[in-house]
C-alpha positions in Angstrom: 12.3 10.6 5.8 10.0 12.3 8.3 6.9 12.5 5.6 7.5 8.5 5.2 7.8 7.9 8.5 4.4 10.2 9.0 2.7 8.1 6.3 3.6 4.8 8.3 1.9 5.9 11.3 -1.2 7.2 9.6 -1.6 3.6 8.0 -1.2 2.0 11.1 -4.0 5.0 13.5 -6.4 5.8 10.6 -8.7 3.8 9.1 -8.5 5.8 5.8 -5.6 6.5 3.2 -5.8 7.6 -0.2 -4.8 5.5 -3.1 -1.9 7.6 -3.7 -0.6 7.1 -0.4 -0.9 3.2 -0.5 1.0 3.5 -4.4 4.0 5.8 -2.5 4.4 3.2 0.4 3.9 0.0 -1.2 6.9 1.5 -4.3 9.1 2.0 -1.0 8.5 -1.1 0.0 9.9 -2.9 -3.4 6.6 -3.6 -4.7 6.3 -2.6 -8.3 3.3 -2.2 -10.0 1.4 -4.4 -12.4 -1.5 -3.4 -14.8 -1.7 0.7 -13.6 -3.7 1.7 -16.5 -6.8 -0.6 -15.2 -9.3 0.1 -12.5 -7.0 -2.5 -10.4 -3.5 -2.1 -9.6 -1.5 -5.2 -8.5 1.8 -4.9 -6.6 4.4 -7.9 -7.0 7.4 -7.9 -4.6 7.9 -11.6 -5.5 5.8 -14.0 -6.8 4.4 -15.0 -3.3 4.2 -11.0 -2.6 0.9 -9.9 -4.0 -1.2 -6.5 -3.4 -4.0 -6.0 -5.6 -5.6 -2.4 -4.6 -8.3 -0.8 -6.6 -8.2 2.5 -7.3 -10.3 4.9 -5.9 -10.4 8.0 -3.9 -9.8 6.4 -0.4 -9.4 2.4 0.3 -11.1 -0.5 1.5 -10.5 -1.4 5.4 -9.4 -4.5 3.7 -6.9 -3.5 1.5 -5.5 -1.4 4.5 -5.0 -4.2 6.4 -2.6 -5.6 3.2 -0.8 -2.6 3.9 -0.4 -2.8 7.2 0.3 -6.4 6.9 3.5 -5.7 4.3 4.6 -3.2 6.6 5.2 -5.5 9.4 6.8 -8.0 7.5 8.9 -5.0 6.8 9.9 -4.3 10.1 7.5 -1.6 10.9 
C-alpha cells in the first residue's frame, strides 16, 4: 500500500504523471477502462463517472486535475 499511497501524493505535489500512473490509480479507484486500443482511453465508474485521458508519455495539467478531482471524491 505504501507505493499507492506514494502515487496519491505525487498526483496531488507534481504537476506531471505518466499515463501509466493515471491507468494504475484510476483501476484502484473502480474505473474500468473503455476503448484501450485507441489513442484515447475513457474510464467509466458509472455512467455519471467519466475520465477520458489520452495517451501519451506524461499528461495534460487538465486531465491531472480529473485525477485529482476523483481522488477527492474518494476520500483522498
Amino acid at each position: 500500500m505504501a507505493k499507492l499511497e506514494k502515487l496519491i501524493k505525487k498526483i496531488f505535489e507534481t504537476k506531471t504523471i505518466s499515463f501509466t500512473e493515471s491507468d494504475k490509480i484510476l483501476k484502484t479507484l473502480g474505473y474500468i477502462p473503455e476503448n484501450p486500443g485507441s489513442s484515447h482511453v475513457t474510464y467509466r465508474k458509472d455512467s455519471k463517472n467519466l475520465i477520458t485521458i489520452v495517451k501519451r508519455k506524461e499528461l495534460k495539467l487538465y486531465e491531472i486535475r480529473k485525477i485529482q478531482e476523483a481522488l477527492r471524491n474518494a476520500g483522498y
